[in-house]
C-alpha positions in Angstrom: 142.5 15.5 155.2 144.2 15.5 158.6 141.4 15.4 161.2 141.7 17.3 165.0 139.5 16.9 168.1 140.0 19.7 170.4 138.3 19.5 173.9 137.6 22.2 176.4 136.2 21.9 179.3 133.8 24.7 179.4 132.8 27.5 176.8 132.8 30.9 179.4 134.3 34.0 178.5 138.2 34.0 178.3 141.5 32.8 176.5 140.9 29.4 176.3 137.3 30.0 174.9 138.3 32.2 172.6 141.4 30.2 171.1 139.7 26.9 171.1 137.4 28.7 168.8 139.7 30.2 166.4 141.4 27.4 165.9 138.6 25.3 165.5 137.1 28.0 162.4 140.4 29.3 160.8 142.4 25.9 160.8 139.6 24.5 158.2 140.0 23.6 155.2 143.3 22.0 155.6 142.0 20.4 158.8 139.1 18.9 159.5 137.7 20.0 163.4 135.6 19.4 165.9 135.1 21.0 169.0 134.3 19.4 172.0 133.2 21.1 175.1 131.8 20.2 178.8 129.3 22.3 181.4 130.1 25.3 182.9 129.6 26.5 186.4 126.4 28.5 187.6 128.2 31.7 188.1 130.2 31.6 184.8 129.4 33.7 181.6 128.3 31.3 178.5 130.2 32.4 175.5 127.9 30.2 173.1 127.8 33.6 171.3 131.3 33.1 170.1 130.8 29.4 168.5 127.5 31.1 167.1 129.3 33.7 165.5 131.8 31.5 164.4 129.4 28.8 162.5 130.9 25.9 164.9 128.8 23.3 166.7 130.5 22.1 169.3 129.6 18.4 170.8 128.5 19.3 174.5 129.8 16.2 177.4 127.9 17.9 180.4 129.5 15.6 182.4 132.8 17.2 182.0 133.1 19.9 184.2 135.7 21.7 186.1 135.3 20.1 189.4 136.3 16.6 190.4 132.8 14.4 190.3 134.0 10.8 190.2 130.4 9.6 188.5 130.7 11.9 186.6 134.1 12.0 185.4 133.8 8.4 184.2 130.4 9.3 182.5 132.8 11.7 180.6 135.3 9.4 180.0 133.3 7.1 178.1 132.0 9.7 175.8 135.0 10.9 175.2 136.6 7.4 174.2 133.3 6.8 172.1 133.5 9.8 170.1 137.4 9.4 169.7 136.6 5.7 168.5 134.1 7.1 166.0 135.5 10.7 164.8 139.7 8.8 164.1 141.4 11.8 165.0 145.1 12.0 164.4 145.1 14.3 166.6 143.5 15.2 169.7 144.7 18.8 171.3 143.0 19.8 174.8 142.8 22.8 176.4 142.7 23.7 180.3 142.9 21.1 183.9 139.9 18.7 183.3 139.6 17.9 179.7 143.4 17.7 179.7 143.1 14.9 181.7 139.7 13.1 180.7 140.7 14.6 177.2 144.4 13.2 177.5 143.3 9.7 179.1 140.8 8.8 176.5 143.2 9.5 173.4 145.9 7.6 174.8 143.6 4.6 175.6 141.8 4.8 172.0 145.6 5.1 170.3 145.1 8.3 169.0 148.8 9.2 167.1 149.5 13.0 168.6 148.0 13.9 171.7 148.2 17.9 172.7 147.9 19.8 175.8 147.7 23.7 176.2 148.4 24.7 179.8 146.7 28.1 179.4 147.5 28.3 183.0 148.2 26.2 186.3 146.8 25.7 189.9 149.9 24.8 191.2 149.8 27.6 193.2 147.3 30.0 194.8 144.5 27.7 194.2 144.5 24.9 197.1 146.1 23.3 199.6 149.8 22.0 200.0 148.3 18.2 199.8 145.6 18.9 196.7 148.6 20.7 194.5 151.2 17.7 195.1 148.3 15.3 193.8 147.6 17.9 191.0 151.4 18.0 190.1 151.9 14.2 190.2 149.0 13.9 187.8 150.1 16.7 185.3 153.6 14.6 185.3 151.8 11.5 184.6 149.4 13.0 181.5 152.4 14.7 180.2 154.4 11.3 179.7 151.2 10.5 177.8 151.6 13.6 175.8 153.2 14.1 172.4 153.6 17.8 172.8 152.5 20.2 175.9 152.2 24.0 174.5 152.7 26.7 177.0 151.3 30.5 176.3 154.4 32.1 177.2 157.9 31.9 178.0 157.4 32.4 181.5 155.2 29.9 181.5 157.5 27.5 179.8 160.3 28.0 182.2 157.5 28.0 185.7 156.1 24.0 183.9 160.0 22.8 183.2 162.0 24.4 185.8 159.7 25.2 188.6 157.2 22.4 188.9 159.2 19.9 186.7 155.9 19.0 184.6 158.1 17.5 181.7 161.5 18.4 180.0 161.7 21.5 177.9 162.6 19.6 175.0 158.7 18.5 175.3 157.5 22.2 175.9 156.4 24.5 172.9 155.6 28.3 173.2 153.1 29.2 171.2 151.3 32.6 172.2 147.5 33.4 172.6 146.1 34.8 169.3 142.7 36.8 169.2 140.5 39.1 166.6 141.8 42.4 167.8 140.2 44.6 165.1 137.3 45.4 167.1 138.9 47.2 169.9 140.4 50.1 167.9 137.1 50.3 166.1 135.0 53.2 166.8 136.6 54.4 169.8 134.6 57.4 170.6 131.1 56.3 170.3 131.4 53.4 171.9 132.8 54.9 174.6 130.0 57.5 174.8 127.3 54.2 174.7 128.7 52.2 177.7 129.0 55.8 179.5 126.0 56.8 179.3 124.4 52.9 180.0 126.4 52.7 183.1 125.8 56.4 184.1 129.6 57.6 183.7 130.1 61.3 182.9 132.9 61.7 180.4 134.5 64.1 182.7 135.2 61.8 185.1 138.6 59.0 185.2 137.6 55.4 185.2 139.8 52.9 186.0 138.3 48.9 185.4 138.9 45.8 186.3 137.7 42.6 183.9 137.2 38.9 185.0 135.5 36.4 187.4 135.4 37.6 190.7 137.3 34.5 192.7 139.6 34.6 194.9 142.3 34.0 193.0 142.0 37.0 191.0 142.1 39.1 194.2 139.7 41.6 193.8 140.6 43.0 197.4 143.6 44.3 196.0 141.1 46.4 193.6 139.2 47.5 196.6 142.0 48.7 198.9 143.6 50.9 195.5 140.7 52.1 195.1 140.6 53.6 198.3 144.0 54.5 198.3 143.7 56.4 195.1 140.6 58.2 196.0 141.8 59.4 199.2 144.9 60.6 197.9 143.3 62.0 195.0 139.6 63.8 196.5 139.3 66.5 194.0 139.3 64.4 191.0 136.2 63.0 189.5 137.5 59.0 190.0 135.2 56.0 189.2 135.8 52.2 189.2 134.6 49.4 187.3 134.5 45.9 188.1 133.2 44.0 185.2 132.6 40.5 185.9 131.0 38.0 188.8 132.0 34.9 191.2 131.3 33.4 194.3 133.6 36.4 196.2 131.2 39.2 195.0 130.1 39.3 198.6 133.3 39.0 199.9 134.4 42.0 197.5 131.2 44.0 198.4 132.0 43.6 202.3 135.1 45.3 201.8 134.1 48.1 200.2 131.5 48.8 202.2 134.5 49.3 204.8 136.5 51.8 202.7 134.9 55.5 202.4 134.4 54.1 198.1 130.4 53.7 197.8 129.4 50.5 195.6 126.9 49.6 193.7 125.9 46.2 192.2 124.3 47.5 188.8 121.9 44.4 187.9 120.0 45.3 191.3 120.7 48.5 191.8 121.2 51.4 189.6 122.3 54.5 192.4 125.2 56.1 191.1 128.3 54.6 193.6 131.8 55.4 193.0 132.4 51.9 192.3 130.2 49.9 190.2 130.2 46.3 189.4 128.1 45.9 186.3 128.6 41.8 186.2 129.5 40.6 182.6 129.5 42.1 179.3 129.7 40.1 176.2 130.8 43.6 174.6 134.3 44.0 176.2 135.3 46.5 173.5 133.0 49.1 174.7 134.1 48.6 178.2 137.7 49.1 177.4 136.6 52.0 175.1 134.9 53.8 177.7 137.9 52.7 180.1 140.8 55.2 181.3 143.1 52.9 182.9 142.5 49.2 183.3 143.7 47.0 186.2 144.8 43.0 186.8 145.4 42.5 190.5 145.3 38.3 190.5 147.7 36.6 192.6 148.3 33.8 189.2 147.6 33.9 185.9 148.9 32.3 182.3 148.4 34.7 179.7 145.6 37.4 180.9 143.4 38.2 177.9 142.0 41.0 179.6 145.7 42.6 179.5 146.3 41.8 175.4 142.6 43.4 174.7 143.0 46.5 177.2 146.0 47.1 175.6 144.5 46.6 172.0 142.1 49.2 172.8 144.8 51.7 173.5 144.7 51.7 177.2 147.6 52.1 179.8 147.4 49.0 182.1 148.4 47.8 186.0 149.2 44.4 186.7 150.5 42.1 189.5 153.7 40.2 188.5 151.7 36.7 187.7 152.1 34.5 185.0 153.0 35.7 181.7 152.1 38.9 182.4 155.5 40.1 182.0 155.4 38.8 178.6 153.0 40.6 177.3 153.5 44.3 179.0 156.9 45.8 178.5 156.9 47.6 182.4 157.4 51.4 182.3 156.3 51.7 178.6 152.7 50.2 178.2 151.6 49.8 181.7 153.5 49.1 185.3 154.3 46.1 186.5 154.4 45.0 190.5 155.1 43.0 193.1 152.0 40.8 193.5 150.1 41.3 196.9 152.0 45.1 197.1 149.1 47.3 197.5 151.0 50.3 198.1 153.1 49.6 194.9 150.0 49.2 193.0 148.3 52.0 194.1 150.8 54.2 193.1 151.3 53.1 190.0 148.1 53.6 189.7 147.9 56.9 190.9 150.8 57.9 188.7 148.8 57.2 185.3 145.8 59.1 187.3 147.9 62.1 187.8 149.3 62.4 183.7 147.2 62.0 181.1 150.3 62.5 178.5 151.6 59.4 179.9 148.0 57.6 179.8 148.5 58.1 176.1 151.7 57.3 175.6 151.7 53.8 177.1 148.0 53.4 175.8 149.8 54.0 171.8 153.0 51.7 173.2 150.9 48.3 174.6 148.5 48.9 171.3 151.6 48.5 168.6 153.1 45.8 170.7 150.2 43.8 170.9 148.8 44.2 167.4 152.4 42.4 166.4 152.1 39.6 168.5 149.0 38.2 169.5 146.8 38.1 166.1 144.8 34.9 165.3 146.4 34.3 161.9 149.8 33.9 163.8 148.4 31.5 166.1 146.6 29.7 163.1 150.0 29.2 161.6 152.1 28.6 164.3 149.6 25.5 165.1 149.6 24.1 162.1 153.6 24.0 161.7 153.4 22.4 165.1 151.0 20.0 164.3 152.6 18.4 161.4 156.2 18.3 163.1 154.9 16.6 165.9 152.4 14.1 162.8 156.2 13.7 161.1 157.7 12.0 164.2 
C-alpha cells in the first residue's frame, strides 16, 4: 500500500484545514496517511474538532508555525526529516507557506520519490513589503524546482503562479479544486436559522448581511465597515443588521472604525447590548450562521479559493465579493452573487444594496451559486482527482 505524509502548518478553521482532513480520512484504504500538523497562533480558531470527528490523529511539530523563527524552524526541520526517515513515504504532499517549505526541504533531503505542494493561496501580494515578497518569491522558485508537482485551487490561480509571479512552468502546475462536505448547509434550513437568531438576538424580520473569516488586514474588514454604513444610510427604514463572524489582531482597528460611522457595534463575548453590527468572534457551526444569513460578504484584498464563498453559496445564499483570487472561479458574477473591483467601496456597496432592495433576486442567485457549487466542489471529486494525480506523477 502506497503511503502519504501530508503536512500542514496549522489546524484553524478554513480550506486548507478542512482539505488536509478529507484527504487524509477518505483517501484510506488505498493509501495509507498520516497527517502532520504544526502550532497555531493565539488568535486563531483550533479546528481539532474536525480531525476528532474525522477519527485522525495528527502528529503535532509545535515548532512549525507560521512565522519565521530560525530556532525554531530548524527544530522543525529535524522532526520532519526524522519522521520522513521513519514513516518511508512515497509521497509527501504539503499544504500552505511554512510546511511547504520545511515540509518540501525535508522530503527532498530524505529522497522521498513525489514531493507535492498545494498553494491554497500566496503572499505575494498584499501581505508585506516590496523586499520580504522578492525573498518569498525567490524561495517559492527554489522549492518548486524541488517539487514533483505544485497543485493550484483554481485556474486563476494557475495562470497568477505561472504567468504572473513565474513560480514554475505550467507544464508543472495542476488545477485541482477545493472539495468539502456540503450536505450540512442545506440541512434544516429553517430551524437553524431560528437557533443562531435567537442566540445572537436577531429578529427574523430584520436583513442580515455577514461577513466570515479572521479579522487581518488582509481580509479588509474596513471595506465591511464603510458598506455598512453606506447601506444603512441609504437604506434607514429597513430593519438592516451585520455580522462579522470571526477574530484577529485588527478587531480594534475594525471596532475604531465603526465607532466613526453612525452603525453601533457590539463585540458579543463581552458584551451582549443589541448593536446594529455584531461581531460574535468564531463559530465552529458555520452552517447555522449562513442559515440565519440574508446576504453574505468577502471584502479581502487576496485570496485563493475562499471557503466561506463555496459554503455561503451551498447554503443558498446570494454573495458579494472583491475580485481576489479565485473568486471569480467559483461565483458566476450577475447570477450567484456580484463580483467587484477590489478596494471599490462604492461598487460594493451597491451591489450590496441591490440584493437588499429585491428579495426575488436574493433567491434567485441564492438557488443559482447552490447548484453550481454542489457540482463542483464535493469531497469525493477531490478524493479522486488526488488520487489520479498521485499515481501519474508515482508513474514518472
Amino acid at each position: 500500500m502506497p503511503r502519504i505524509l501530508r503536512i500542514l502548518n496549522r489546524l484553524i478553521i478554513g480550506g486548507p484545514a478542512l482539505n488536509a482532513a478529507y484527504l487524509t480520512k477518505y483517501m484510506e484504504p488505498e493509501w495509507e496517511t498520516k497527517l502532520v500538523i504544526g502550532g497555531k497562533d493565539d488568535h486563531e480558531q483550533d479546528a481539532d474538532h474536525l480531525t476528532q470527528k474525522l477519527g485522525i490523529e495528527p502528529v503535532v511539530i509545535p515548532e512549525m508555525k507560521r512565522a519565521i523563527r530560525f530556532a525554531e524552524d530548524r527544530k522543525a526541520y529535524a522532526k520532519l526529516k526524522s519522521l520522513i526517515r521513519d514513516f518511508r513515504p512515497d509521497v509527501v504532499h504539503t499544504h500552505a507557506a511554512k510546511s511547504g517549505a520545511l515540509g518540501r526541504l525535508a522530503a527532498h533531503a530524505c529522497g522521498v520519490p513525489v514531493i507535492v505542494h498545494t498553494f491554497h493561496g500566496h503572499v505575494f501580494h498584499s501581505y508585506f513589503s516590496p523586499a520580504k515578497t522578492r525573498i518569498f518569491l525567490e524561495t517559492e522558485r527554489y522549492l518548486a524546482r524541488r517539487s514533483s508537482g505544485i497543485i493550484a485551487i483554481s485556474d486563476i490561480q494557475k495562470n497568477e503562479l505561472a504567468d504572473t509571479y513565474r513560480i514554475c512552468p505550467a507544464e508543472k502546475l495542476a488545477v485541482i479544486p477545493l472539495g468539502f462536505d456540503l450536505d450540512a448547509f442545506g440541512n434544516d434550513q429553517t430551524t437553524k436559522r431560528q437557533a443562531l437568531r435567537q442566540q445572537y438576538g436577531f429578529a427574523e424580520d430584520e436583513l442580515l448581511i455577514t461577513i466570515v473569516g479572521r479579522i487581518v488586514p488582509v481580509k479588509n474588514h474596513p471595506l465591511f465597515v464603510e458598506m455598512a454604513a453606506r447601506v444603512a444610510a441609504q437604506e434607514p427604514d429597513k430593519k438592516l443588521r451585520f455580522l462579522i463572524v470571526g477574530d484577529g489582531d485588527a478587531r480594534p482597528a475594525m471596532e475604531d472604525a465603526f465607532r466613526k460611522t453612525a452603525v453601533s457595534y457590539a463585540y458579543f463575548p463581552e458584551n451582549k447590548t443589541p448593536a446594529q453590527a455584531v461581531c460574535i468572534s468564531w463559530s465552529r457551526e458555520v452552517d447555522r450562521v449562513f442559515a440565519a444569513s440574508d446576504i453574505v460578504v468577502l471584502t479581502s484584498f487576496n485570496e485563493g479559493t475562499p471557503v466561506s464563498m463555496i459554503e455561503a453559496q451551498a447554503a443558498s445564499k446570494p454573495v458579494v465579493c472583491t475580485n481576489v483570487g479565485g473568486v471569480a472561479d467559483i461565483i458566476e458574477n450577475g447570477t450567484s452573487g456580484f463580483v467587484v473591483p477590489t478596494g471599490d467601496a462604492g461598487a460594493f456597496s451597491d451591489a450590496v444594496l441591490k440584493l437588499v432592495q429585491d428579495a426575488d433576486l436574493r433567491r434567485r442567485m441564492g438557488e443559482a451559486g447552490r447548484r453550481a457549487v454542489l457540482n463542483r466542489f464535493s469531497y469525493q471529486r477531490l478524493v479522486g482527482d488526488m488520487d489520479g494525480y498521485y499515481r501519474r506523477l508515482l508513474k514518472k
